[in-house]
C-alpha positions as CSV (number, residue, x, y, z in Angstrom):
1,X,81.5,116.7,69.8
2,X,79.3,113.9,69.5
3,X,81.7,111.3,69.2
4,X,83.8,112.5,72.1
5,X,80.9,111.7,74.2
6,X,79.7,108.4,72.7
7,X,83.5,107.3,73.1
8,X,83.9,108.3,76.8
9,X,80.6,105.6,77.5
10,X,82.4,102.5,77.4
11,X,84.9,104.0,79.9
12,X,82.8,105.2,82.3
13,X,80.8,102.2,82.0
14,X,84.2,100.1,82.6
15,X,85.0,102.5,85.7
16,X,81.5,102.2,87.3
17,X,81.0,98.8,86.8
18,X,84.8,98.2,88.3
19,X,84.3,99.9,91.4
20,X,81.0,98.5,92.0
21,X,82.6,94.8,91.5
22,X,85.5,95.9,94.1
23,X,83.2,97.4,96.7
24,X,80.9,94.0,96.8
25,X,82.4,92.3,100.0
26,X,84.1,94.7,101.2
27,X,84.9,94.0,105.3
28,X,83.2,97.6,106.8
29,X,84.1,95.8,110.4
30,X,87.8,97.3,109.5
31,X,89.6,100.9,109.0
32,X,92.2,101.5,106.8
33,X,95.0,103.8,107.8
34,X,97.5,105.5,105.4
35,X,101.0,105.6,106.5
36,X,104.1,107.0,104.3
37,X,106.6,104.1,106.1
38,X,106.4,101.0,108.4
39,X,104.8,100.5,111.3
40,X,107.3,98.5,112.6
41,X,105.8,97.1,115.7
42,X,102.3,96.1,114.4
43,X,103.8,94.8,110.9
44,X,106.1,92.7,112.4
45,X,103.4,91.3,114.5
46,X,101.6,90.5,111.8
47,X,104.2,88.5,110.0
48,X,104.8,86.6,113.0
49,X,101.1,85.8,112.5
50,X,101.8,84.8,109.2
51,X,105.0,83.0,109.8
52,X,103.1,80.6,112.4
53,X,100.5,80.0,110.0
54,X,101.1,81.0,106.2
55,X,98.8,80.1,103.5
56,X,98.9,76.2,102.9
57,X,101.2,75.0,99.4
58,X,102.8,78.9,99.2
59,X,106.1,80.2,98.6
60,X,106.5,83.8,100.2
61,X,109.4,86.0,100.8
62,X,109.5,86.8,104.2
63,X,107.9,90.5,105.3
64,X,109.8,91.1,108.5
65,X,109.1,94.6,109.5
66,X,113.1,94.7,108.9
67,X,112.8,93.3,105.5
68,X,109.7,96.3,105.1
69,X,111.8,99.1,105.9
70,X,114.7,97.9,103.6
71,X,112.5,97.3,100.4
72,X,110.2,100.6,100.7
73,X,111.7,102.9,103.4
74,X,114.8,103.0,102.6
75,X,114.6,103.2,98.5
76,X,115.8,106.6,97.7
77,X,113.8,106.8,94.4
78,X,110.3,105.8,95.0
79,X,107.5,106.8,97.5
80,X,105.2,104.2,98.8
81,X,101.9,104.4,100.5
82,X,101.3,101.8,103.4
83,X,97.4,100.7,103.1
84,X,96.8,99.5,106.7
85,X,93.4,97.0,107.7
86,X,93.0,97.7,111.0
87,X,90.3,96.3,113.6
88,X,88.7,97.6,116.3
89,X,91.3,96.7,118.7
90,X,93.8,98.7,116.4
91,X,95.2,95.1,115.2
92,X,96.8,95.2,111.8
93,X,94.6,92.5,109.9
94,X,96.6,92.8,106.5
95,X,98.1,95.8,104.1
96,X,98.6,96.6,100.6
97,X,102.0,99.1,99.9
98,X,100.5,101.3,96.2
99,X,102.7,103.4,94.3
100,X,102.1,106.6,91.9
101,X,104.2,105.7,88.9
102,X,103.8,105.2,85.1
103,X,102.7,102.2,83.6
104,X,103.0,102.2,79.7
105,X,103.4,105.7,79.8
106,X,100.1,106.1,82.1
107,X,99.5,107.3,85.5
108,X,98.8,104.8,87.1
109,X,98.6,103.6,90.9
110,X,100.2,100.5,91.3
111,X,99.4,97.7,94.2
112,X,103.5,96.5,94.7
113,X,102.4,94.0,97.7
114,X,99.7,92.6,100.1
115,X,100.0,90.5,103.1
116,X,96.9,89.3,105.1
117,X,96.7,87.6,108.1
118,X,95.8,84.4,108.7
119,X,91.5,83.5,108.4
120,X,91.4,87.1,107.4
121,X,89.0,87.1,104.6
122,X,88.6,88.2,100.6
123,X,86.7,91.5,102.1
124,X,89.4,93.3,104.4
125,X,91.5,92.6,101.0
126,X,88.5,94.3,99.1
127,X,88.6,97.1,101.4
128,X,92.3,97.7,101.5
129,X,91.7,97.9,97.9
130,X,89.0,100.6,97.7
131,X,91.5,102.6,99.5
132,X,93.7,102.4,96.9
133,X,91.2,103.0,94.2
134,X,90.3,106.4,96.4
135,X,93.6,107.7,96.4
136,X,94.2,106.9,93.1
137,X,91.3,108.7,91.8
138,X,92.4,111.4,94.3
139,X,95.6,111.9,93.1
140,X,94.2,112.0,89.7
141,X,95.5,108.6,87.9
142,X,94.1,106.9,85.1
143,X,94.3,103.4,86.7
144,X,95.1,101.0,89.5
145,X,97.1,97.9,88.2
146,X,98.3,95.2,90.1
147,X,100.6,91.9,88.9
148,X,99.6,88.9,90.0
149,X,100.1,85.0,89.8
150,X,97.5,82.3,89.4
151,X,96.7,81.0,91.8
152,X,97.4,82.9,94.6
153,X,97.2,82.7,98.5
154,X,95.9,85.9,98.8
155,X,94.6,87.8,95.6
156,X,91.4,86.1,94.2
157,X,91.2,85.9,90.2
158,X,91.6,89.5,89.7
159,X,88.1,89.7,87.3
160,X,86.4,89.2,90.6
161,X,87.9,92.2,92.0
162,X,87.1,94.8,89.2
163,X,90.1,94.3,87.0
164,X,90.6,93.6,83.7
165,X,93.6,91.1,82.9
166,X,96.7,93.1,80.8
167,X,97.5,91.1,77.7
168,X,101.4,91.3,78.9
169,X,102.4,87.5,80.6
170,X,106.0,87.3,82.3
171,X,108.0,83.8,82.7
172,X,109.2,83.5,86.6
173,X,111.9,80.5,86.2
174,X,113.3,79.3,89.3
175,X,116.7,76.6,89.7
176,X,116.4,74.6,92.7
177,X,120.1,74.7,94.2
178,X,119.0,71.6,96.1
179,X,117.8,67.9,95.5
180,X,114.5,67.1,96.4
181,X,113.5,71.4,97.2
182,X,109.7,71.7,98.1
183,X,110.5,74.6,95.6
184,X,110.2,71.7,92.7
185,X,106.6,71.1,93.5
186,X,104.4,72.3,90.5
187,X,101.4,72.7,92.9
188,X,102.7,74.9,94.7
189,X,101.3,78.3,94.9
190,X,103.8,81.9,95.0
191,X,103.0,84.8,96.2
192,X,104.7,87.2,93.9
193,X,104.3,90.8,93.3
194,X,105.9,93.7,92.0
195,X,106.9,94.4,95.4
196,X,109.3,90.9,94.7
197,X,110.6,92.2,92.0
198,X,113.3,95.6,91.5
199,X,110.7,97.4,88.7
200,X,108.4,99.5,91.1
């Protein structure tokens, strides 16, 4: 009835107004490729990229192409998509890995990591990202979702991208095994995404 309608507004509003947000910026000088594992040559290019020159004041687990394989090829229980920025000499400017799974009982399609390379702008992250929302809406799932910190190297304040923040907060506490770690530093930022963690 009436009410049905009314109360599917807000949503669509939320949706329209989300992808619009996302799509603002987006790089259209790269092309995104889907891949269902590594590409082990051109990803481990690009962490050599990032190795030589990583985000200033970051913590990041490394993303050897090696380290790749083992965290998302070779888990026996989850299928990952590989979101691949690619310019037009076919170099890999950054990626974002999604997964299909539920959040809160929700489909959802989740963003489990990112790495861009270095000078690579907010818009080949913005595209990468639209990809993600296309396949999601694709495959028929309710939302993307993403977890974050504040600040971070790579992922602006997510508000800017389209998202909404979750009211859900979780405590990363760290023990410096040595005197004097750079790990200590408050200032530092960390790169840290689901992709670091064992959920999805």
């Amino acid at each position: 009835g009436l009410a049905t309608v009314l109360g599917a507004v807000p949503g669509l509003l939320l949706r329209t107004f989300g992808a619009f947000r996302l799509r603002r910026g987006a790089d259209a000088s790269v092309t995104i490729e889907r891949r269902d594992t590594v590409d082990r040559v051109r990803l481990e290019a690009l962490w050599q990229r990032v190795e030589r020159a990583p985000p200033e004041r970051t913590v990041l687990q490394e993303r050897t192409a090696r380290y790749l394989e083992w965290r998302f090829d070779r888990n026996p229980r989850r299928d990952y998509v590989w979101h691949l920025a690619v310019d037009r000499s076919g170099v890999v400017q950054g990626f974002v890995v999604s997964r299909l799974a539920k959040l809160l009982a929700v489909d959802a399609t989740i963003v489990v990591d990112v790495l861009l390379a270095p000078g690579v702008g907010e818009g080949v992250l913005r595209r990468l990202l639209v990809d993600v929302r296309e396949l999601a809406v694709q495959r028929g799932a309710a939302m993307v979702a993403m977890m974050v910190t504040q600040p971070e190297p790579y992922v602006p304040p997510p508000a800017r991208l389209g998202f909404l923040s979750a009211p859900y907060r979780f405590s990363f506490i760290t023990r410096p095994l040595v005197k004097g770690c750079r790990t200590e530093d408050d200032g530092l930022r960390w790169h840290l995404m689901w992709g670091d963690t064992d959920d999805l």
